[in-house]
C-alpha positions as CSV (number, residue, x, y, z in Angstrom):
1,X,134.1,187.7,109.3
2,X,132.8,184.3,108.1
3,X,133.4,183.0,104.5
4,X,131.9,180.1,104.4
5,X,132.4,178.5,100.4
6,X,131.1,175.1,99.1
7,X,132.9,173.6,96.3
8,X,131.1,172.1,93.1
9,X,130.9,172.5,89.2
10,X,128.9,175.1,87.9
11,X,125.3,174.4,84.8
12,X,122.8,172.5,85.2
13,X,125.0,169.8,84.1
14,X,126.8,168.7,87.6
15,X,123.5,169.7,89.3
16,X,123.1,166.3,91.7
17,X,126.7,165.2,91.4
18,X,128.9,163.7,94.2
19,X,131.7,166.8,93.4
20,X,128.1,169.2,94.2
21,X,127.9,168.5,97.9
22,X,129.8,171.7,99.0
23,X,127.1,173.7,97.1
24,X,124.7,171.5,98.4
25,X,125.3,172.2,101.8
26,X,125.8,175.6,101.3
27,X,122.5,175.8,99.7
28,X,120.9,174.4,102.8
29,X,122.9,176.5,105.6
30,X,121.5,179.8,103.2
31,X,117.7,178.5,103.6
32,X,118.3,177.8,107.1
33,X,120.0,181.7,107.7
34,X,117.1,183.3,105.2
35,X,119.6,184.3,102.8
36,X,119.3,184.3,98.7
37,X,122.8,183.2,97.3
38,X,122.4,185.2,93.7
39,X,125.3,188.1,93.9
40,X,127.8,187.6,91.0
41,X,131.1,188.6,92.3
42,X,134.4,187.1,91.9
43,X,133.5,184.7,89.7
44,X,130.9,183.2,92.7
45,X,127.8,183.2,93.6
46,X,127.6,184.9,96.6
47,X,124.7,185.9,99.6
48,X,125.5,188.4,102.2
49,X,124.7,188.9,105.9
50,X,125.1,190.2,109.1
51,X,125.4,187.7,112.3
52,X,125.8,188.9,115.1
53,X,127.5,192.1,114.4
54,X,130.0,189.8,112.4
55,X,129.6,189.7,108.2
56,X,129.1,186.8,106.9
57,X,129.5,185.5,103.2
58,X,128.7,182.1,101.6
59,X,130.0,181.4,98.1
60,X,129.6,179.0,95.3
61,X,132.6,179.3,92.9
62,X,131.1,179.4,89.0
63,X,135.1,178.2,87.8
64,X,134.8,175.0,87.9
65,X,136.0,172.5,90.6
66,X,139.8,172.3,89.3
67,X,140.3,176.2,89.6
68,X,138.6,177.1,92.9
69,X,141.2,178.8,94.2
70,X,140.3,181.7,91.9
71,X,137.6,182.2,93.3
72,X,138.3,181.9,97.0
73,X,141.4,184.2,96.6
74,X,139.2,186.8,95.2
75,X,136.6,186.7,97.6
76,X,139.3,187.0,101.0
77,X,140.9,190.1,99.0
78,X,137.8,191.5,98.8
79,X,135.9,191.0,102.2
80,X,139.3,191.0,103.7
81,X,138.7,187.2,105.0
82,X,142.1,185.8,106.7
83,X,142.5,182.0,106.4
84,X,141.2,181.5,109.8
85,X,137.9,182.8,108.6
86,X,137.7,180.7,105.4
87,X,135.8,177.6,105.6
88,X,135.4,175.1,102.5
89,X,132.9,172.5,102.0
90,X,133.1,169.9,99.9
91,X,133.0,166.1,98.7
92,X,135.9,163.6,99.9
93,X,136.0,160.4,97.8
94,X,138.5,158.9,100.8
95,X,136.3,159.1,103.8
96,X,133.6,156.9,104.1
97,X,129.7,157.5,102.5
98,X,128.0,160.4,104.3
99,X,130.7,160.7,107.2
100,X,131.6,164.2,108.2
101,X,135.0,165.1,108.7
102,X,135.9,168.8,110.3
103,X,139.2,170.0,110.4
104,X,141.1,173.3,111.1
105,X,144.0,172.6,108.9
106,X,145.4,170.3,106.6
107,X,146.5,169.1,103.5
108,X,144.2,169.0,100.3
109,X,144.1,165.3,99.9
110,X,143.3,163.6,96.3
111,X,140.5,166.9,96.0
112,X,141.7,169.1,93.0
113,X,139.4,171.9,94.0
114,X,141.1,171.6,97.4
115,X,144.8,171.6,96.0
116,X,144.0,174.7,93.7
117,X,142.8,176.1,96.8
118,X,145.7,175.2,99.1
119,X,148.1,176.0,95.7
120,X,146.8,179.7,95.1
121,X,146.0,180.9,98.8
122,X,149.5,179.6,99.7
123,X,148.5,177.8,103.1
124,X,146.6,174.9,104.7
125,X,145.6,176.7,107.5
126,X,141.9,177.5,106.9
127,X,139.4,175.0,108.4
128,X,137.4,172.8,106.2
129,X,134.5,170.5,106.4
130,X,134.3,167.3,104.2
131,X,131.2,164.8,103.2
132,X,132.6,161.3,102.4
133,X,131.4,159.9,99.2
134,X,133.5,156.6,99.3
135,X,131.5,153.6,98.2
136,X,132.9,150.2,99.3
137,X,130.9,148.7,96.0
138,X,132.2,151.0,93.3
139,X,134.1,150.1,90.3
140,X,134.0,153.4,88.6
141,X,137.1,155.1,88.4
142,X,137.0,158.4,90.6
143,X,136.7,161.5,87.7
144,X,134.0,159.4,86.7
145,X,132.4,158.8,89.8
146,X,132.6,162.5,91.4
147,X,130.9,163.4,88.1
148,X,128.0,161.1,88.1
149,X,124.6,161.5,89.5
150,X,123.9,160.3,93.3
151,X,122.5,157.4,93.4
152,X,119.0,157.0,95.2
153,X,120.5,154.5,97.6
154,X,123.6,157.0,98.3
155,X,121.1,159.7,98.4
156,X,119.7,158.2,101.6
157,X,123.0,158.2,103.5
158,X,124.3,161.5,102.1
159,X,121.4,164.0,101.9
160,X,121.3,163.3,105.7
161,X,124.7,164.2,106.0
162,X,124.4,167.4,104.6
163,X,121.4,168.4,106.4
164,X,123.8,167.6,109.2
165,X,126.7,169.4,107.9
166,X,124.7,172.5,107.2
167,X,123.0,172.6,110.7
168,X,126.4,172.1,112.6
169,X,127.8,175.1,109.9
170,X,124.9,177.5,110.8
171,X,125.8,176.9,114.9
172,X,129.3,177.7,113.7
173,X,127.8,181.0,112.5
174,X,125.8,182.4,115.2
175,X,129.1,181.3,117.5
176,X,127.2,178.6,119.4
177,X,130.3,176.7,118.2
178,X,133.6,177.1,117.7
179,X,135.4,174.7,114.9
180,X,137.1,172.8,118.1
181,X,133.1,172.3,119.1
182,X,132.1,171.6,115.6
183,X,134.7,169.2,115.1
184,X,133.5,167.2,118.6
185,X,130.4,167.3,117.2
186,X,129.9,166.2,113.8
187,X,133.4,164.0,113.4
């Protein structure tokens, strides 16, 4: 089992935000497997396959960034996920514009999705994959900056990044790589 969930904020809204990357990616890792991410279950959106004899699930949580853990709780109760098998994706305003960052543990950082996340499941010990979105030249306070539109020259740096992020995610899947791999790889 594979649970593979991208944070972001839900409506048209947030649609090409800085806090959207994890749907982002996820977006591009379901074009690259051939799956349609349109089930509505546990307050997600959610697209089911097979891989390999192994199920595997990617989600975009519809609760809004600060309460993702809602969502990701729900969806290990019901496809019986352990932490192990969880992996989040999402934006990190502390690591440097369109860096990758894989990791099979750790703390939530500054990410409020991420500390909801850590707060409800009650552990760290899920792997993760974060897209940096720090910008040397930025004034604007971070809540305002995670919620603002990506800029075209950012846009050039990051969209590459997630391309990358989704590729290295759908080798993960098919179990060309293990996180240790995927960490050698795209750190």
């Amino acid at each position: 089992m594979k649970l593979i969930v991208g944070l972001g904020n839900p409506t048209d809204k947030y649609s090409g935000t800085y806090h959207n990357l994890g749907f982002m990616a996820v977006d591009r890792l379901a074009d690259k497997l051939n799956i349609k991410i349109k089930n509505k279950e546990c307050e997600a959106l959610t697209g089911v396959t097979s891989v390999k004899g192994e199920q595997v699930v990617l989600a975009k949580p519809q609760t809004y960034m600060n309460l993702s853990g809602v969502s990701v709780s729900q969806l290990a109760k019901k496809y019986g996920a352990k932490a192990e098998e969880i992996l989040i994706v999402y934006d990190d305003a502390d690591l440097p514009m369109s860096k990758l960052r894989v990791r099979k543990e750790g703390s939530a950082g500054t990410h409020n999705g991420m500390r909801n996340i850590v707060s409800i499941l009650g552990t760290t010990a899920f792997p993760r994959l974060r897209i940096g979105i720090k910008s040397e030249n930025s004034d604007i306070e971070i809540k305002e900056r995670v919620l603002s539109k990506i800029s075209k020259s950012d846009g050039e740096l990051i969209f590459p990044a997630v391309e990358k992020a989704a590729e290295g995610l759908a080798l993960y899947i098919y179990g060309e790589k293990d996180i240790e791999a995927l960490m050698r790889e795209l750190n």
